[in-house]
C-alpha atoms as an extended CHARMM CRD file, in Angstrom:
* protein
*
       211  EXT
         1         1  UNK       CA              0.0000000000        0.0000000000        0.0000000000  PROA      1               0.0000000000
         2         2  UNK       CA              1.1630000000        3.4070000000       -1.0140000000  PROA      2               0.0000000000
         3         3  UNK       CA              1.5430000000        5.0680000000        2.7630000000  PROA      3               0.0000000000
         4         4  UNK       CA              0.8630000000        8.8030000000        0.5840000000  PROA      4               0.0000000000
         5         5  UNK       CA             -2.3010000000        7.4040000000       -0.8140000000  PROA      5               0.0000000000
         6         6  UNK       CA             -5.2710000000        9.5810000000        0.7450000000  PROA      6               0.0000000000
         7         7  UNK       CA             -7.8710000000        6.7980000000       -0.9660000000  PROA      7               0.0000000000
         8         8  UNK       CA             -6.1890000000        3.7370000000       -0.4060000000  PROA      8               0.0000000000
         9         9  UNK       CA             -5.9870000000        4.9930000000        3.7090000000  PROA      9               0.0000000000
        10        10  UNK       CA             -9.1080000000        5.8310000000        4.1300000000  PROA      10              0.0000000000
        11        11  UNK       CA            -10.4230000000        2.2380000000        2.6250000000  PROA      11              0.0000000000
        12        12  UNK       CA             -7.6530000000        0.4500000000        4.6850000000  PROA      12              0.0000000000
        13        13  UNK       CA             -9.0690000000        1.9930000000        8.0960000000  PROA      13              0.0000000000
        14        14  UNK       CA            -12.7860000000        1.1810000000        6.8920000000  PROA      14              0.0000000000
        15        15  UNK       CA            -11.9540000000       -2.3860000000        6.2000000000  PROA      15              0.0000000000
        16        16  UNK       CA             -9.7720000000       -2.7880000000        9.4980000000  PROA      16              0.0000000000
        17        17  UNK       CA            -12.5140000000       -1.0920000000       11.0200000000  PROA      17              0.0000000000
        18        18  UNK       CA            -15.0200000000       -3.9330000000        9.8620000000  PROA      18              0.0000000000
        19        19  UNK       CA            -12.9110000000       -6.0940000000       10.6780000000  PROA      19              0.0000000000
        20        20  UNK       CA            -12.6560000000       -5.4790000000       14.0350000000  PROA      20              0.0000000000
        21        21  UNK       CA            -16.0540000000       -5.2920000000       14.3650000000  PROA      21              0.0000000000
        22        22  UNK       CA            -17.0170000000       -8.5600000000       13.0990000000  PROA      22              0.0000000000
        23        23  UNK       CA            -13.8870000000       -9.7920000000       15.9310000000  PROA      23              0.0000000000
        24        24  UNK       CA            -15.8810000000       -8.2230000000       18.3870000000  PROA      24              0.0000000000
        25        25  UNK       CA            -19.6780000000       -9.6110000000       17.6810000000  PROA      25              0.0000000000
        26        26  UNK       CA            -17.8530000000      -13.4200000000       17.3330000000  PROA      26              0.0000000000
        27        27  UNK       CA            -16.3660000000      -12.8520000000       21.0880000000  PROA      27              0.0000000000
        28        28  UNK       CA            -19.5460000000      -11.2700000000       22.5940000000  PROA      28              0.0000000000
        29        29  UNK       CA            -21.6890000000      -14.4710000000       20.5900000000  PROA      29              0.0000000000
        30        30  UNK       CA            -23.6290000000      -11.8370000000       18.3040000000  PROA      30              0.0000000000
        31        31  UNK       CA            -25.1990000000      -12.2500000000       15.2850000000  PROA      31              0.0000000000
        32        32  UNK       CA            -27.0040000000      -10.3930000000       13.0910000000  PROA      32              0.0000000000
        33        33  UNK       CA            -30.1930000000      -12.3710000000       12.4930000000  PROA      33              0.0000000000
        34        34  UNK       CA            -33.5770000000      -12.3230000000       14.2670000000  PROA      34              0.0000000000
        35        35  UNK       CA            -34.7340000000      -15.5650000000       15.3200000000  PROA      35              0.0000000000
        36        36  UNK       CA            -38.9220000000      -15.8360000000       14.8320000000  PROA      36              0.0000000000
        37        37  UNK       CA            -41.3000000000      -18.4470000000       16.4250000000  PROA      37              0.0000000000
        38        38  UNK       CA            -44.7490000000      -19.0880000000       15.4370000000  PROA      38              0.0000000000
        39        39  UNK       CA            -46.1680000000      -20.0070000000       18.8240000000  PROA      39              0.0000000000
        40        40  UNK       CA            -49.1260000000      -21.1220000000       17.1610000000  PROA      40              0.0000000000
        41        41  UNK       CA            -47.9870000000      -23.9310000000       15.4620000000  PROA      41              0.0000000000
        42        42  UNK       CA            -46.3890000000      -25.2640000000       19.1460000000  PROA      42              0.0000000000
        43        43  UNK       CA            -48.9960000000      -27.4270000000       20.6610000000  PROA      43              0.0000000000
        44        44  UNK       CA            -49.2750000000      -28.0470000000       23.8520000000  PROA      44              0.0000000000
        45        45  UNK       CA            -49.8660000000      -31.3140000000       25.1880000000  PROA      45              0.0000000000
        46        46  UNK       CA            -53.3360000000      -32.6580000000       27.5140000000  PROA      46              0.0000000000
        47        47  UNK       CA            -50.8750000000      -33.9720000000       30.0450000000  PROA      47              0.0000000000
        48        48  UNK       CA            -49.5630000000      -30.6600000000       30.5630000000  PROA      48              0.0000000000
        49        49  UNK       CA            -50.2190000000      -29.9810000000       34.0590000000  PROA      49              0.0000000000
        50        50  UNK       CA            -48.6660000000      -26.0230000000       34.5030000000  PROA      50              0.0000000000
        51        51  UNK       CA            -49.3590000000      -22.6200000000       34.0670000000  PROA      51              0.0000000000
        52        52  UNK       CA            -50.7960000000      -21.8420000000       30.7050000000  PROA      52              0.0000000000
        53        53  UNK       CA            -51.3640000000      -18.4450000000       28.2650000000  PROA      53              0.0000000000
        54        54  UNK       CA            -54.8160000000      -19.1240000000       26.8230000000  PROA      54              0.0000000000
        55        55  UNK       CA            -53.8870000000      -16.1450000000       24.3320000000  PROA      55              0.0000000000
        56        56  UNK       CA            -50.9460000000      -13.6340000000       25.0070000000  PROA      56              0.0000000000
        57        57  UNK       CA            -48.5300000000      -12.5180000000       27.5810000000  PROA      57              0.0000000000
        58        58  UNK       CA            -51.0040000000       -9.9240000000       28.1850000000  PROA      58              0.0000000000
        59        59  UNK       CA            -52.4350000000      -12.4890000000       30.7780000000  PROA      59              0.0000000000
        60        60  UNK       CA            -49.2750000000      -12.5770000000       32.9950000000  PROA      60              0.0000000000
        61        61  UNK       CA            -49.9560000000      -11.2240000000       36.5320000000  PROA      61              0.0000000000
        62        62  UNK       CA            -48.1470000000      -11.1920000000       40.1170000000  PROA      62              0.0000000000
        63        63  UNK       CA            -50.4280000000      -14.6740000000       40.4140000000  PROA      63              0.0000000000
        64        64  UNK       CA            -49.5050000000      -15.8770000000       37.3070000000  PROA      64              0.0000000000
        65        65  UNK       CA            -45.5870000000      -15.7940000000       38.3620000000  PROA      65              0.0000000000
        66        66  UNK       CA            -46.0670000000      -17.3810000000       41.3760000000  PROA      66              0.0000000000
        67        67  UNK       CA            -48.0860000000      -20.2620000000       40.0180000000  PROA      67              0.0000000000
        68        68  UNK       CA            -45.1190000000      -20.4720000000       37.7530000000  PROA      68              0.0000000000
        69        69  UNK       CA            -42.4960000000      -20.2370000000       40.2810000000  PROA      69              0.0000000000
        70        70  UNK       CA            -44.2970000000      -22.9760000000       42.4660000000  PROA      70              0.0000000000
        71        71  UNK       CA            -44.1790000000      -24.9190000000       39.1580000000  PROA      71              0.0000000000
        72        72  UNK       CA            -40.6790000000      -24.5190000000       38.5130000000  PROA      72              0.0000000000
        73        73  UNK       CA            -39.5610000000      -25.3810000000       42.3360000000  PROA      73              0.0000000000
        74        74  UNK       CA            -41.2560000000      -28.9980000000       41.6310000000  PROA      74              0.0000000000
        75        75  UNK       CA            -39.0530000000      -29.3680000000       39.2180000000  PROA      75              0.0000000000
        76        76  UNK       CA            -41.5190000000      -29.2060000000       36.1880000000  PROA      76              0.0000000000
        77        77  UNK       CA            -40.5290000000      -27.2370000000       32.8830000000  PROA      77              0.0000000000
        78        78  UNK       CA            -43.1930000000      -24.5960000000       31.9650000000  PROA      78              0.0000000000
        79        79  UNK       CA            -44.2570000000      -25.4300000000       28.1200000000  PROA      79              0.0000000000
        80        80  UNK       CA            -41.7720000000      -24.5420000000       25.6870000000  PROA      80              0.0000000000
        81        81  UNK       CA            -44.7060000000      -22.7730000000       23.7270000000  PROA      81              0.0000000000
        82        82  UNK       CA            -45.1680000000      -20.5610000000       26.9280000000  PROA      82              0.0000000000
        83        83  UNK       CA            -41.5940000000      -19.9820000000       27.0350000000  PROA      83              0.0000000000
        84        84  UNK       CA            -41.3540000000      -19.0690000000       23.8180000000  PROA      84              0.0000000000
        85        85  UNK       CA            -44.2750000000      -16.1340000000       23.9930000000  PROA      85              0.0000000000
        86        86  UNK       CA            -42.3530000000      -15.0890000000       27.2560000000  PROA      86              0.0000000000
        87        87  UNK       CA            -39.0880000000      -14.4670000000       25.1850000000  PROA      87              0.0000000000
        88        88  UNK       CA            -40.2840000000      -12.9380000000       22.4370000000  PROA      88              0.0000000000
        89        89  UNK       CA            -42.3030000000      -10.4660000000       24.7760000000  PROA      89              0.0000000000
        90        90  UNK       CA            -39.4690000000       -9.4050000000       26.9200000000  PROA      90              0.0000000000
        91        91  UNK       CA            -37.4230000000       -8.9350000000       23.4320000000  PROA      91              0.0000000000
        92        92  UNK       CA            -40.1160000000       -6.4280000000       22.1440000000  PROA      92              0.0000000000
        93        93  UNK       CA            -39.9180000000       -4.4620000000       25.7450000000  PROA      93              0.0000000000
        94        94  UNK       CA            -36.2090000000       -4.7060000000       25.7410000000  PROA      94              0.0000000000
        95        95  UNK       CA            -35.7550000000       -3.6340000000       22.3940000000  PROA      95              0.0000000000
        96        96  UNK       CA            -37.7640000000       -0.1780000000       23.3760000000  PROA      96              0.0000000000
        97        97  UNK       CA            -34.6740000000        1.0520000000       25.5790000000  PROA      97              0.0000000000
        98        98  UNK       CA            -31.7810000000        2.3580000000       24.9550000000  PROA      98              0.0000000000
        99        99  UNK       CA            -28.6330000000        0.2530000000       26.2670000000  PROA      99              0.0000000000
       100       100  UNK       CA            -28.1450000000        2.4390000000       29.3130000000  PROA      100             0.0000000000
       101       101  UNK       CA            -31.7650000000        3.2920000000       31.5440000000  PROA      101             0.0000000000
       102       102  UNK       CA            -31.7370000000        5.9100000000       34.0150000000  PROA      102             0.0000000000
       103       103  UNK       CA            -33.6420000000        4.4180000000       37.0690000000  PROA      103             0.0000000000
       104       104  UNK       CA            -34.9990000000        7.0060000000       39.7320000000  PROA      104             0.0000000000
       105       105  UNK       CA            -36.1180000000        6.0930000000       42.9390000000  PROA      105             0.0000000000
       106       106  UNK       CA            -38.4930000000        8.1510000000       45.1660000000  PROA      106             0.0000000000
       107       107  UNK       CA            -36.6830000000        9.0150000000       48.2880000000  PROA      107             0.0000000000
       108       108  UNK       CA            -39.2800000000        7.2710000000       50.2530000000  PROA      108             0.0000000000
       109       109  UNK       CA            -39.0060000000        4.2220000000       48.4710000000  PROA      109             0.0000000000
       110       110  UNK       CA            -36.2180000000        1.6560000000       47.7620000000  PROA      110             0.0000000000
       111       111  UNK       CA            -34.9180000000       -0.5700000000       45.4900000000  PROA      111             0.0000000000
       112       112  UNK       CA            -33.8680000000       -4.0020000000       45.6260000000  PROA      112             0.0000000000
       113       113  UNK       CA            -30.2180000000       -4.5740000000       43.4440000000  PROA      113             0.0000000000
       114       114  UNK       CA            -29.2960000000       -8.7920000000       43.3800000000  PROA      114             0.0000000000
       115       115  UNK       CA            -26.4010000000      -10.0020000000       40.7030000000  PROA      115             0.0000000000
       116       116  UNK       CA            -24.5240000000      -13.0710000000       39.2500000000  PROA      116             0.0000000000
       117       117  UNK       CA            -27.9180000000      -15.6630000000       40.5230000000  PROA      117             0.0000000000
       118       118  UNK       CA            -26.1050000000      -18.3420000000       37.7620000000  PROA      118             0.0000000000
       119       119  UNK       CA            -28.5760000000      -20.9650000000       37.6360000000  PROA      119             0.0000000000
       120       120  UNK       CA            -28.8450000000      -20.9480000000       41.6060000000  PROA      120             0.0000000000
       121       121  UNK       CA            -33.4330000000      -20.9890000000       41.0260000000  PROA      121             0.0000000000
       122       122  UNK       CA            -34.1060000000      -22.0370000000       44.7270000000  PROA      122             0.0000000000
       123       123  UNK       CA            -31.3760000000      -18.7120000000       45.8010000000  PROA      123             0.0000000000
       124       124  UNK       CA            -33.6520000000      -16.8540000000       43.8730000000  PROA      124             0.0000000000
       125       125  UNK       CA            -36.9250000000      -17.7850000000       45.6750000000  PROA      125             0.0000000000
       126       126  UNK       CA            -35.3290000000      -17.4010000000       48.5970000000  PROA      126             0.0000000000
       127       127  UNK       CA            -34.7540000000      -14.1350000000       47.7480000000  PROA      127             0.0000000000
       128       128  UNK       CA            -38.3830000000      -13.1130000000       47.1500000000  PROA      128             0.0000000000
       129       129  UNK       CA            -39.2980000000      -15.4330000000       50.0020000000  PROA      129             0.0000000000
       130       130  UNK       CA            -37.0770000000      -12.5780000000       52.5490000000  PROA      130             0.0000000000
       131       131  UNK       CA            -37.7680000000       -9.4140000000       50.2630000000  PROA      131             0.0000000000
       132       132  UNK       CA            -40.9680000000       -9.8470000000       49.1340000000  PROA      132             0.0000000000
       133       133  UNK       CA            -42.0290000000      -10.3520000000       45.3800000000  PROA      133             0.0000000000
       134       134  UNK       CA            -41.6340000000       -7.8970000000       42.9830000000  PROA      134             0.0000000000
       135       135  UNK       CA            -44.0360000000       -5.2660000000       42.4040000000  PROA      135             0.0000000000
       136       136  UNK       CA            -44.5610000000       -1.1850000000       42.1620000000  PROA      136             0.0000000000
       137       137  UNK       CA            -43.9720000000       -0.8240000000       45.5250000000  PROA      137             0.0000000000
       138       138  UNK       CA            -41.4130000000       -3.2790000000       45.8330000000  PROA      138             0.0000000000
       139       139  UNK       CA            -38.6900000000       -2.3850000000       42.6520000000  PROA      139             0.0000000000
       140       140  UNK       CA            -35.9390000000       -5.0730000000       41.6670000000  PROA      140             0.0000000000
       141       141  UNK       CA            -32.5130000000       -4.3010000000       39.6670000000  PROA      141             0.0000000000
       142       142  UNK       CA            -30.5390000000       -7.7480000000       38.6920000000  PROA      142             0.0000000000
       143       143  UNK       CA            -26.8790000000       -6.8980000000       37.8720000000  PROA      143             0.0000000000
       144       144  UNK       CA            -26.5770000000       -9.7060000000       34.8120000000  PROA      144             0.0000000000
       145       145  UNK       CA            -24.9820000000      -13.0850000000       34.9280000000  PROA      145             0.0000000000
       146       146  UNK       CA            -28.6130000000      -14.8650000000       35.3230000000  PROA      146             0.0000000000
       147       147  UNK       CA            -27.4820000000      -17.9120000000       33.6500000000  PROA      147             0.0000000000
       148       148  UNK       CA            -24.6850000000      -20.8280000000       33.2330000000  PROA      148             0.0000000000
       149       149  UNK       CA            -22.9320000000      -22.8820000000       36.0560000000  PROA      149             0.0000000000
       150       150  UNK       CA            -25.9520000000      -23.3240000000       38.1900000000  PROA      150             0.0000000000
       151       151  UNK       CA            -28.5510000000      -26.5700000000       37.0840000000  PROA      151             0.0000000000
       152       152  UNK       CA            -31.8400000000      -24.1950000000       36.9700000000  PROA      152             0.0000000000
       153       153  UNK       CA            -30.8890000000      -21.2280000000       34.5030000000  PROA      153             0.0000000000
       154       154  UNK       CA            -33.8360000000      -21.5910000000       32.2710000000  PROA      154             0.0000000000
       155       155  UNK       CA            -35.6520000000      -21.6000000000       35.4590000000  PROA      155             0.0000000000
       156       156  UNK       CA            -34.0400000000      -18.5740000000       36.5970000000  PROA      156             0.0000000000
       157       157  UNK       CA            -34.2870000000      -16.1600000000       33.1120000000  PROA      157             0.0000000000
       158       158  UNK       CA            -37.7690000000      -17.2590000000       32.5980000000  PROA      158             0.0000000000
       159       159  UNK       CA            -38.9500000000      -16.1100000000       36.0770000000  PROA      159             0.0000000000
       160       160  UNK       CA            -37.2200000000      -13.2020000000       35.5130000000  PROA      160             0.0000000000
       161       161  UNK       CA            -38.2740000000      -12.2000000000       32.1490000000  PROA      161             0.0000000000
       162       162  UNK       CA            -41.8080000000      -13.3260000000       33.6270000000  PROA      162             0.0000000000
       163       163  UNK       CA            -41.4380000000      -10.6060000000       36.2370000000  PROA      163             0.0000000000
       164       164  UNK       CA            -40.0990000000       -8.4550000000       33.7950000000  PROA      164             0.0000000000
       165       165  UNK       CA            -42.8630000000       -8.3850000000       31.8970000000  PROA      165             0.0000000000
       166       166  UNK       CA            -45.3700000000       -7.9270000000       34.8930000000  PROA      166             0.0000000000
       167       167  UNK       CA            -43.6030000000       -4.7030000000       36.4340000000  PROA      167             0.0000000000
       168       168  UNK       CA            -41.8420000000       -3.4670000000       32.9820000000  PROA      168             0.0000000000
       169       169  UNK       CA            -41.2340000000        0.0120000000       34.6090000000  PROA      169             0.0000000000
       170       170  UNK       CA            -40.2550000000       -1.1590000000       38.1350000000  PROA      170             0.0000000000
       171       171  UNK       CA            -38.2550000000       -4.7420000000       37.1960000000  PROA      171             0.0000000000
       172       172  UNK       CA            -34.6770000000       -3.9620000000       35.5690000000  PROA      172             0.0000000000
       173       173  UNK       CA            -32.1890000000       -6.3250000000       33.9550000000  PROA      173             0.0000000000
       174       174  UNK       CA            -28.9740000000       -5.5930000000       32.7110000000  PROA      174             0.0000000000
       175       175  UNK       CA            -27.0690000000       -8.5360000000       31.0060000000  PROA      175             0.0000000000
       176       176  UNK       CA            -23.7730000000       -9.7690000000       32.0840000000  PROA      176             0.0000000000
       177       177  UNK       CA            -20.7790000000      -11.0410000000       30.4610000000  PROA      177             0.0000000000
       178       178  UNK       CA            -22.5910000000      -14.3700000000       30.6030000000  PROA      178             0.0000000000
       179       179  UNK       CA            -25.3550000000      -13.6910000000       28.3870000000  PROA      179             0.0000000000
       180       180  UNK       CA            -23.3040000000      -14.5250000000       25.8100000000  PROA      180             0.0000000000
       181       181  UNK       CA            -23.4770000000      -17.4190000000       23.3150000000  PROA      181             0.0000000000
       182       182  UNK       CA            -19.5940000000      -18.2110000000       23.6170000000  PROA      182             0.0000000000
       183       183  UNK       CA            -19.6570000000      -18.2510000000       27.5000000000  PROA      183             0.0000000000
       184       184  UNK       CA            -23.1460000000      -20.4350000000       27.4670000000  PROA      184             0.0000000000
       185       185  UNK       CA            -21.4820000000      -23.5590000000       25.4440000000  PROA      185             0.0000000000
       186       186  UNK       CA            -18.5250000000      -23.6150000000       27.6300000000  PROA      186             0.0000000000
       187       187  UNK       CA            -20.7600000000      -23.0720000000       31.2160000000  PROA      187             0.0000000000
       188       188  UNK       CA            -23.7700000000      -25.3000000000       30.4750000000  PROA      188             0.0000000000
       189       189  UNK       CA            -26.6830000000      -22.5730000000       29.4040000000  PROA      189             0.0000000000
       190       190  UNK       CA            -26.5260000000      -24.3510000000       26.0890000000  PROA      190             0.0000000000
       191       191  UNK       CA            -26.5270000000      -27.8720000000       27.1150000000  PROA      191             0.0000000000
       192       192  UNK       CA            -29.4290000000      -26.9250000000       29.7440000000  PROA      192             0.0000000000
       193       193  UNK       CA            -31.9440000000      -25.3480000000       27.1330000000  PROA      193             0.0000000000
       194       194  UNK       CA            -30.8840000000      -27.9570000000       24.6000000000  PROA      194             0.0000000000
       195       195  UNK       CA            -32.2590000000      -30.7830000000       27.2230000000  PROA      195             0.0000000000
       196       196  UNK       CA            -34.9350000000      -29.2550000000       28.6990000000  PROA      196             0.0000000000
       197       197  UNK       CA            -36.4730000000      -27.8130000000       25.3770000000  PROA      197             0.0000000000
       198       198  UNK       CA            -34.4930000000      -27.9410000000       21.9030000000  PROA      198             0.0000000000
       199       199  UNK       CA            -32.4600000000      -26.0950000000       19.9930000000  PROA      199             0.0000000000
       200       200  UNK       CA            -35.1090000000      -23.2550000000       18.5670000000  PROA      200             0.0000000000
       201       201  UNK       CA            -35.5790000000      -22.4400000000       21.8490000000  PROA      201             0.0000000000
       202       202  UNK       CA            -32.0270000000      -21.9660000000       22.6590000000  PROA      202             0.0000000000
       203       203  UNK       CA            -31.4350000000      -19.5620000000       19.3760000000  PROA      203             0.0000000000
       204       204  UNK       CA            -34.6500000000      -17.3500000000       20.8120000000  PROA      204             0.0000000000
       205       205  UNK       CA            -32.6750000000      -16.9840000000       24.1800000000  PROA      205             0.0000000000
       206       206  UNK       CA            -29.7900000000      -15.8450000000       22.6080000000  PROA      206             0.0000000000
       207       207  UNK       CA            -30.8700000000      -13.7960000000       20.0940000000  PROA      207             0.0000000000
       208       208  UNK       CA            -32.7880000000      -11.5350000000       23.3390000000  PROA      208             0.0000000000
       209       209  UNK       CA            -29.4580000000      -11.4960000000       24.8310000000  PROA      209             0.0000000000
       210       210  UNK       CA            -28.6420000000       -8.7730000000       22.3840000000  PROA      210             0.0000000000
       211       211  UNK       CA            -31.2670000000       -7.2460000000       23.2540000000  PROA      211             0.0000000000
């Protein structure tokens, strides 16, 4: 490359620059697809014995996430349709905000801040169990790293997206270094989702991570 050469610079930065770029979406897992679901054609089974969405997330209450939570503690898998709808909601509501939220607290109120749960479901009941479920009145921030290493993430992220989706203004989740698709083959996400649901269902998960 001529080192004078205004034109030939300038296209050597861009490229390096796209290069770079496409180093740094393989580390942090990212891809540039969206990954669709058409719920409807999931059918749900007679034997199914759990919480259910008759039409749309619309449905999901305080009640609702603690019928699922109860569920979850037996160690029953909510229906992948149901998780499905849940993901694909909490991607729309995620996808509204900009990467960093400002969140203001009333001085008379407080805020609840919890990080790195990692799979650990049962540490995260316990949690509501001594604090109290989430709600306006009762406001919770989790720092990221909701997945991999424990044996209940998907029962983890789906209770949280769940509450997410209850209290969207007063439930916050930022994502950690472990919402990542690189981190979640070598820590177990992938191998958990893959066992308890299929692969579809582990593509939807990651493609709200980059959310």
């Amino acid at each position: 490359m001529e080192p004078k050469n205004k034109d030939a610079r300038e296209k050597y930065d861009n490229t390096l620059k796209e290069f770079k770029e496409r180093e740094f979406q393989k580390c942090l897992g990212y891809e540039d697809q969206r990954v669709n679901v058409n719920v409807d054609n999931i059918m749900v089974e007679s034997s199914y014995d759990g919480p259910r969405l008759e039409k749309s997330t619309d449905e999901i209450d305080s009640d609702w996430v603690v019928k699922l939570m109860a569920h979850q503690k037996a160690q029953k898998n909510l229906h992948k349709k149901y998780v499905s709808m849940i993901i694909v909601k909490a991607r729309e509501l995620l996808e509204k905000n900009p990467s960093m939220v400002d969140v203001t607290i009333p001085d008379d109120e407080e805020i609840t801040v919890c990080g790195d749960i990692h799979g650990q479901y049962y540490d995260l009941l316990n949690i509501f169990e001594l604090n109290g479920i989430p709600s306006k009145k009762n406001p919770y921030v989790f720092n990221g790293d909701f997945i991999d290493r424990g044996s209940f993430s998907v029962e983890v992220i789906v209770t949280l997206l769940s509450w997410k989706i209850c209290f969207p203004n007063h439930f916050f989740m930022s994502r950690g270094n472990h919402e990542t698709k690189n981190l979640n083959k070598l820590y177990g996400f992938e191998g958990e989702v893959k066992h308890k649901y299929d692969q579809k269902t582990y593509e939807l998960f990651n493609d709200l991570f980059q959310q």
